[in-house]
N, C-alpha and C positions, 0 to 999 in steps of 0.2 A: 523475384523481388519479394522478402519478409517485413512484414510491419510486426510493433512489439504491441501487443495486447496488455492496457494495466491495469494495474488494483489501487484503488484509493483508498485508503485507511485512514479512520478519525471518529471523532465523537459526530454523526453526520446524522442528519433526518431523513427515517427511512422514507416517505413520502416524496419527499426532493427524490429521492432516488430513483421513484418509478417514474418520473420526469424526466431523466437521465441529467440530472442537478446534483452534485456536492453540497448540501445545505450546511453548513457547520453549526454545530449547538454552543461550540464552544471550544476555548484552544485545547492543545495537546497539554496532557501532562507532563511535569517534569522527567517523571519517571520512563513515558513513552519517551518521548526527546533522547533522552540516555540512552535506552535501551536500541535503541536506531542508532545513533551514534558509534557504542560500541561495538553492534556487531557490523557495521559497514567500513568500506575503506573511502577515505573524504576523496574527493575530486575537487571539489571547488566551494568556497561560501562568498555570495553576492548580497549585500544584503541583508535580510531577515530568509534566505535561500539556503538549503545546504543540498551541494549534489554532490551524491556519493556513486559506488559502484558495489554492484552487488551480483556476484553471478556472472562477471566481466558486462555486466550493463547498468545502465542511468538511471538513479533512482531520485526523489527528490523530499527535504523534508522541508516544510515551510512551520511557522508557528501552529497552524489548525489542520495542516492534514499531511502524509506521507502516500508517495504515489512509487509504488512498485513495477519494476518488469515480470511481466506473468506470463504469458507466452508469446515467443517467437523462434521459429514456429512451436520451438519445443517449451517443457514446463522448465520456468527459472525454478529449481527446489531451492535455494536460498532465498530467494522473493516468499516460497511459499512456508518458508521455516518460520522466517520474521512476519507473518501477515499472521500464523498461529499463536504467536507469541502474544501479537498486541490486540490480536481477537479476546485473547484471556487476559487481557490489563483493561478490556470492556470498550474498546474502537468496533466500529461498525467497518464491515469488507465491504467494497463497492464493486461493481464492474457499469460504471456511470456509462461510457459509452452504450451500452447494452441494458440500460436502467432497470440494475437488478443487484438488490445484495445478495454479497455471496456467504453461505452460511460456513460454519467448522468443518463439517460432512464433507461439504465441498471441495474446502479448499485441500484437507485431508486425502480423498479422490484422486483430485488431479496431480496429487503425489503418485499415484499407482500410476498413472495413466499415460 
């Protein structure tokens, strides 16, 4: 049995973090929104929910945060493509469950890995 391990991305307070809290500062820009958009293929929109597929796995964008498959067991590299992307549009990486942000190094890293 695999469980998926994920990445929340957003404009998020790192403090809530080491809480193992999602704090949001504030919504998603447009620019992020798109940029998720285009390189995901849609699965579904509920709502103010959008869940895509990325990597043949479940990804989800809401207005204030985008939540990635990051590992199961192995590294989603298209989870880890789009999480470098919107790290450089200025979104904070989370690994909430583990209340730690994940820095660029990082997530770069677990591309070799």
């Amino acid at each position: 049995m695999s469980f998926v391990h994920h990445l929340t991305l957003g404009y998020l307070e790192p403090a809530a973090i080491a809480r193992a809290s999602a704090e949001v500062l504030r919504e998603l820009s447009p620019e992020v929104r798109a940029l998720v958009q285009r390189r995901t293929e849609k699965d579904s929109r509920e709502h103010e929910i959008y869940r895509f597929l990325i990597g043949g796995q479940t990804g989800t964008l809401t207005p204030t945060l985008v939540r990635l498959p990051w590992f199961s067991p192995g590294v989603n590299a298209e989870s880890v493509g789009l999480a470098i992307e919107l790290v450089s549009l200025g979104c904070i990486a989370a690994d909430v469950a583990h209340a730690r942000v994940v820095t660029l190094p990082e997530l770069l890293a677990s591309l070799q890995a």
